[in-house]
C-alpha positions in Angstrom: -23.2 10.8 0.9 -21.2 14.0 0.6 -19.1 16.0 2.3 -18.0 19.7 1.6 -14.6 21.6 2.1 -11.3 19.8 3.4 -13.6 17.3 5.8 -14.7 15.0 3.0 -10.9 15.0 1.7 -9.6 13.9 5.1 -12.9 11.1 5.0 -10.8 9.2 2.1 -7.6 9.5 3.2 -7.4 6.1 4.7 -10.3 3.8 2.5 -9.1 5.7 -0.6 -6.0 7.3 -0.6 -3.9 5.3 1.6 -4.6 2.0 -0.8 -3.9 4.1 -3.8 -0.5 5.1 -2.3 0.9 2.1 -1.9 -0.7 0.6 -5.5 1.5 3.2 -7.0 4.6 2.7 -4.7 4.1 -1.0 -6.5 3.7 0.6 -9.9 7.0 3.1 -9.0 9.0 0.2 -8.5 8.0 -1.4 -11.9 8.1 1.2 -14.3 12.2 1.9 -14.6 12.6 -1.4 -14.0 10.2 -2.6 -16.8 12.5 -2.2 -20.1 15.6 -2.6 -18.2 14.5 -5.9 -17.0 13.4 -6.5 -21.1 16.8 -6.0 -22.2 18.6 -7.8 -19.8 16.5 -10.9 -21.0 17.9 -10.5 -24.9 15.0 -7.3 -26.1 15.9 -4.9 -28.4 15.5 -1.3 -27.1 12.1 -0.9 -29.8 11.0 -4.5 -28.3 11.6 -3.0 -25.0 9.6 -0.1 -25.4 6.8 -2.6 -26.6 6.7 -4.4 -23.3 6.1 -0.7 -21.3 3.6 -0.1 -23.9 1.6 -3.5 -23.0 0.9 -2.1 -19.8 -1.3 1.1 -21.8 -2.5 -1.1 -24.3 -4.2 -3.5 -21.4 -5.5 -0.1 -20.5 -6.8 0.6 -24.0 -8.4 -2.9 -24.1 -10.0 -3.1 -20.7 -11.7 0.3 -20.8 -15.0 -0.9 -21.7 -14.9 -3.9 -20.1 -14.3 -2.1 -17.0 -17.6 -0.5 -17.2 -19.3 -3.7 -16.7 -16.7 -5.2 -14.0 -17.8 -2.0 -11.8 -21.3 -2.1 -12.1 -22.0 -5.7 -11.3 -19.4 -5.9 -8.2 -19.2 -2.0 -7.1 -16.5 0.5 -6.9 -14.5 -1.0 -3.9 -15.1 -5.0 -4.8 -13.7 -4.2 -8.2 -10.0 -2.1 -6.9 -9.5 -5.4 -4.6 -10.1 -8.0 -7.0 -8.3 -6.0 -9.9 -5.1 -5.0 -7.4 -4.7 -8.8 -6.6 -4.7 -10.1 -10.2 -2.1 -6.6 -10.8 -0.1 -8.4 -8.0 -0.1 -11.6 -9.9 0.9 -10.0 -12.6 4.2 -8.5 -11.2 5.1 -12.0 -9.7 4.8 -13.3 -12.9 7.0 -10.7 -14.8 9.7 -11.2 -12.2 9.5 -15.0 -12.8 8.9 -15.3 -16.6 12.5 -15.5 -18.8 11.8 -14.4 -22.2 10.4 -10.8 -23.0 7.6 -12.5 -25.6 5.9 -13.6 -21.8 6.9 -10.5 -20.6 4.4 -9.2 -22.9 1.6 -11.1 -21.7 2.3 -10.5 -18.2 2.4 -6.4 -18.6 -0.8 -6.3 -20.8 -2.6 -8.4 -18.0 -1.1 -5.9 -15.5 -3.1 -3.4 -17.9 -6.3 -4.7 -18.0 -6.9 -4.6 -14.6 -5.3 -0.9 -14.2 -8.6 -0.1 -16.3 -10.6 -1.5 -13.6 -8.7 0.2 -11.0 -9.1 3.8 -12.7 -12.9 3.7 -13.8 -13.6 2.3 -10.2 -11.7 4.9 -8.1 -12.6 7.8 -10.5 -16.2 6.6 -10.1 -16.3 6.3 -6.5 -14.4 10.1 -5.9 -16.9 11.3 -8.4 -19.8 10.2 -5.8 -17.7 11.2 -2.4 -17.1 14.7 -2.9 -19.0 17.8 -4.4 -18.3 19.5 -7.6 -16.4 23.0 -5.8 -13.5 20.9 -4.5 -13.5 18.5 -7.2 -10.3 19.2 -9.1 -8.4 19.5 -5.7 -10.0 15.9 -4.6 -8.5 14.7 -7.8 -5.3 16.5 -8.1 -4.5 15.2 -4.4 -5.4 11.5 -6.1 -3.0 12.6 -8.6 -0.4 13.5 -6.1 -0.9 10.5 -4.7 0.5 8.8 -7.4 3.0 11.0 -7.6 4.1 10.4 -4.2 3.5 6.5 -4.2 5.9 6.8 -7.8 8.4 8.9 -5.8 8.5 6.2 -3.3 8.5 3.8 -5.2 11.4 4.8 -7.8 13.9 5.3 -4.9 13.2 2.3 -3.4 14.1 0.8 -6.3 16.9 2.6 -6.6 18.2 1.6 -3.0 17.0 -2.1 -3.9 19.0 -2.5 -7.4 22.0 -1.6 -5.1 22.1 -4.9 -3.2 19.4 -7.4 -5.3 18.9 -8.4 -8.4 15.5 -6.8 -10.8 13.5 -10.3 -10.0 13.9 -9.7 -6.4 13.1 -5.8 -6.5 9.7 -6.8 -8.3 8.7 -9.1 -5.4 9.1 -6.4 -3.0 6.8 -4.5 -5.5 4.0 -7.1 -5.9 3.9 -7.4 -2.4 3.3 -3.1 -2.0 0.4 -4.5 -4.6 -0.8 -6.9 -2.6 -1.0 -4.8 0.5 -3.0 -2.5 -1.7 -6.0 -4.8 -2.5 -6.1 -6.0 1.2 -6.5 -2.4 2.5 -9.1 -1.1 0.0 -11.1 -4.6 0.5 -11.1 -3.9 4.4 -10.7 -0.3 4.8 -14.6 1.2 4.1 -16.1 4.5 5.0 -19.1 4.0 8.0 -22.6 3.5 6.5 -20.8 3.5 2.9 -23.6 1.8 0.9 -22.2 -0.6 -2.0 -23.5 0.4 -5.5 -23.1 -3.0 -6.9 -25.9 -4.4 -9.1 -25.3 -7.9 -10.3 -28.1 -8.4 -12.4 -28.3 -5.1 -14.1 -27.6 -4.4 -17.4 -24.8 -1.8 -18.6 -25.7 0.6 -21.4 -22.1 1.6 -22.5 -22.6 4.0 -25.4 -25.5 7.3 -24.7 -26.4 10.3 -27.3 -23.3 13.1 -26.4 -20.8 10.5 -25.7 -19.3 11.0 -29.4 -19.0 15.0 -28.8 -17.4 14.7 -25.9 -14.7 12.3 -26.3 -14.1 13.5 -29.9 -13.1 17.2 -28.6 -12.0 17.1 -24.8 -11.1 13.1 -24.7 -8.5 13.9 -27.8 -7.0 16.6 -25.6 -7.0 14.0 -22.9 -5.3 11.5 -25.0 -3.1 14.1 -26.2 -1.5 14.5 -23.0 -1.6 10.7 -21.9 0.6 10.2 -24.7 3.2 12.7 -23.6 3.1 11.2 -20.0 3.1 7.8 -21.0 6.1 8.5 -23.8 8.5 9.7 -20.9 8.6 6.1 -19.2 10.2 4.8 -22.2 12.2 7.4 -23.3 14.3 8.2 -20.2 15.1 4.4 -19.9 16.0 3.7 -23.3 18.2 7.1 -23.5 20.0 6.8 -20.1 20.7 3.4 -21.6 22.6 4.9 -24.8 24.5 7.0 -22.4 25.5 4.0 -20.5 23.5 5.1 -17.2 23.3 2.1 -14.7 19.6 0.8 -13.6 19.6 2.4 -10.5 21.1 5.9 -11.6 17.8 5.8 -14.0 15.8 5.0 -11.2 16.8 8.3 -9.7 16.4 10.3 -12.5 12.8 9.1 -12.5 12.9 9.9 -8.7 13.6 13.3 -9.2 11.4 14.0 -12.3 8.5 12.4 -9.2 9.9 14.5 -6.9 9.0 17.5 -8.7 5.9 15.9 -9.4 4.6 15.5 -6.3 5.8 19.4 -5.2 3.3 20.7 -7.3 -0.2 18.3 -7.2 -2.0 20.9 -4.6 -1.3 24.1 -7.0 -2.6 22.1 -9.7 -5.7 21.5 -8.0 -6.4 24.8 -6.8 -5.8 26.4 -10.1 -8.4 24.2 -11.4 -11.2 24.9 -8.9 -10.3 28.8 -8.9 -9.1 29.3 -12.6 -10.6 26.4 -14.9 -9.1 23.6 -16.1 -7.7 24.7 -19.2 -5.3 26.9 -16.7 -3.5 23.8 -15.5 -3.4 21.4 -18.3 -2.7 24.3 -21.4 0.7 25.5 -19.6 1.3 21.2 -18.8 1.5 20.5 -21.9 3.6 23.3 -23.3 6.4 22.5 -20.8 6.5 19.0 -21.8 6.5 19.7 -25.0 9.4 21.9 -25.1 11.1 19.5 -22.9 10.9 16.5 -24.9 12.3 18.8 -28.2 15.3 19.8 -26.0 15.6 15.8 -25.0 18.2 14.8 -28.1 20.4 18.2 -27.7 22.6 17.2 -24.9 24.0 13.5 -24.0 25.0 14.6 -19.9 23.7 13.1 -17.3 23.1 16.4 -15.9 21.2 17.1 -19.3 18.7 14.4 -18.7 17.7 15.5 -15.0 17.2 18.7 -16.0 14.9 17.3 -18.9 13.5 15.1 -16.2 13.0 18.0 -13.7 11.3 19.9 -16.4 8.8 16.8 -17.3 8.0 16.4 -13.8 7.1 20.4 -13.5 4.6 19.6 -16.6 3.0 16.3 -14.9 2.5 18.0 -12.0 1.1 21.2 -13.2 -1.5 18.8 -15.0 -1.9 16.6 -11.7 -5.4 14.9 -11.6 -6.3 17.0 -14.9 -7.7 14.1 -17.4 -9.7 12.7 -14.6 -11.6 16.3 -13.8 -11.8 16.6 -17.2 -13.4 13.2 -17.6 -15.8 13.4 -14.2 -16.7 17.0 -15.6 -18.1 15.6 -18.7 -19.8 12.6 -17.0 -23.4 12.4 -16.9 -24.8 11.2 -13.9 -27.0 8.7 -15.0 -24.4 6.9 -17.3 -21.1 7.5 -15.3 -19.2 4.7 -14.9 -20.5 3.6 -19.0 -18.9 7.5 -19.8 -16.2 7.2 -17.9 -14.7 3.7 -19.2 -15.1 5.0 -22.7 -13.4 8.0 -21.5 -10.7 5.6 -19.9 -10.8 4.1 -23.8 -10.3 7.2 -25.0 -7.4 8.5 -23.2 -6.2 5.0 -23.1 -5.2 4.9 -26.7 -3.0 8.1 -26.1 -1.4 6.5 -22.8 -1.2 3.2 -25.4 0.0 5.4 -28.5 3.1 6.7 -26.0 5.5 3.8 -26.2 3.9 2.7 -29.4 5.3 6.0 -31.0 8.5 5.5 -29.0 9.2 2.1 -30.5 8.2 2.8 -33.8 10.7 5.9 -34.0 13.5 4.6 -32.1 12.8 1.0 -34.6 13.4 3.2 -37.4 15.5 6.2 -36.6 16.8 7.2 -33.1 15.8 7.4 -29.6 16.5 11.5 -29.9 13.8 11.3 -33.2 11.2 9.8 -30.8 11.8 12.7 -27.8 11.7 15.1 -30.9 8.0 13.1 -32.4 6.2 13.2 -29.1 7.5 16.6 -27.9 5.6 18.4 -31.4 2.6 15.8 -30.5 2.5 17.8 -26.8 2.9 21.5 -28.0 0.0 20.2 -30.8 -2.1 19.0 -27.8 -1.5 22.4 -25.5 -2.9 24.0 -29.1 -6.4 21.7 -28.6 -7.1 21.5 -25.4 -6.9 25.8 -25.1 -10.0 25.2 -28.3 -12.3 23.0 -26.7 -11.5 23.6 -22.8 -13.2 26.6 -21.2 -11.5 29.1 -19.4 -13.5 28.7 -15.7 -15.4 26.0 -14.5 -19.1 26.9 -13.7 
């Protein structure tokens, strides 16, 4: 069932993007709290980067799994069930003392972020048509944005008078809100696509192609966005920034985010989507070089604001890319290796962080990842074409 122009959009807002919303509020509220919390429990600022990373590495490792967990229980069966075990997850990161079980508790918050993002990129793939596609999926994208926005400040205000344990709580429960709503909010006459009994082919001929050219580029800039949660942390710590001043700084770096989503998504349909992501990647790039050159906090919001410009310029840009690329008879198998894919760049982020910052400096990491970004802008302007058909 499909719906052209700005109707089918508005047909999603409360089934799909109202659940989504408040998943990320959830996710908002646990990302600058994440290596903070790590370090206040006796981590190392490399160790701490590690427990952020769990959360893309659970990713990485779920991705193909995923394929299998959506095509036996559905698109909308599989977000409820993977939000609630994500909402366990939280509780137990806010409960757990040492960082070792922090570490289990993020990857598990991982593995079912896969199913979440093969099951909602599936379903949008199927709701709306190809002419308003990157728009449909640059307003998910702002969605995030918006639910990170929301939820970084009310972090912020929340670190203010409670303690980091408490603050998750009030996150797991925006998570748990999240798997209620998408279980009980569904579109009239929606028909559920679940097939318990069938069996998943998860590789086809053209899958290699594909995600060996545009899901590099894809990784490429997963790695830069997924870097930036560690980084900012782990250098507002070295300057001494409280928890709740970096909380901000990752409010206004969302902020700027979520300003631009729409833009992104109209440049895609009208211009291609190598017009969005190509210019993306250079910003974030140059950002991340110009990271270790000042030690202000003025310095790192401006560096913040300028990361945020290049997320939201790319907003919802992997997941067009990947739903492009999709055949129809093999999505959800193509998409969860494209999830793979782009989930070892979203892993490798923190990863390279760590590693860096393990063996040299924080400033050496922004430095690493920022030449990584400017390579990636290089790649994806080779294999991406200049107008969608």
């Amino acid at each position: 069932m499909r719906d052209d122009g700005r109707g089918g959009l508005k047909r999603l807002l409360v089934p799909v993007y109202g659940p989504a919303a408040l998943a990320m509020a959830s996710l908002g509220v646990v990302t600058p709290i994440l290596a903070l919390l790590a370090i206040d429990r006796g981590a190392t600022p490399a160790h701490a980067a590690l427990v952020v990373g769990m959360l893309s590495v659970g990713g990485f490792v779920g991705a193909l799994p995923s394929a299998v967990v959506v095509s036996r229980l559905g698109d909308r069966r599989s977000l409820a069930v993977a939000l609630l075990i994500e909402t366990v997850a939280i509780v137990a990161i806010s409960a757990v003392r040492s960082p070792q079980a922090m570490l289990a508790a993020a990857f598990v918050m991982g593995l079912a972020g896969a199913v979440v993002a093969v099951a909602r990129q599936s379903y949008l793939a199927i709701m709306v048509p190809m002419k308003i596609r990157g728009r449909a999926l640059a307003l998910l994208g702002g969605v995030f944005r918006g639910g990170s926005l929301v939820g970084a400040l009310l972090a912020a205000g929340l670190l203010t008078v409670v303690s980091m344990e408490w603050t998750l709580l009030v996150a797991a429960a925006l998570s748990g809100a999240a798997a209620v709503a998408t279980y009980v909010f569904v579109l009239p006459g929606e028909a559920s696509r679940a097939d318990p009994g069938s069996k998943v082919t998860l590789w086809q001929p053209g899958f290699g192609r594909a995600f060996s050219t545009l899901g590099v580029g894809g990784a490429l800039v997963m790695l830069v966005r997924s870097s930036r949660d560690a980084l900012l942390p782990i250098w507002g710590s070295e300057l001494g920034l409280s928890e709740s001043v970096v909380s901000l700084v990752f409010a206004v770096s969302s902020a700027v985010d979520l300003s631009l989503f729409y833009v992104a998504g109209i440049v895609m349909d009208r211009y291609g989507r190598r017009a969005a992501v190509v210019p993306a990647m250079i910003i974030m790039g140059v950002s991340l070089l110009c990271l270790p050159l000042g030690g202000s906090l003025a310095w790192v919001l401006t560096v913040a604001v300028l990361l945020g410009l290049g997320n939201g310029l790319s907003s919802g840009a992997v997941m067009t890319i990947g739903v492009d690329a999709a055949p129809e008879t093999a999505r959800a198998a193509f998409l969860a290796g494209w999830r793979l894919v782009t989930g070892i760049g979203q892993s490798s982020g923190p990863m390279v962080v760590a590693g860096v910052v393990g063996v040299a400096t924080a400033g050496a990491a922004a430095s690493s990842v920022g030449v990584l970004g400017l390579g990636g802008a290089l790649w994806l302007w080779r294999w991406l074409p200049g107008r969608q058909s």
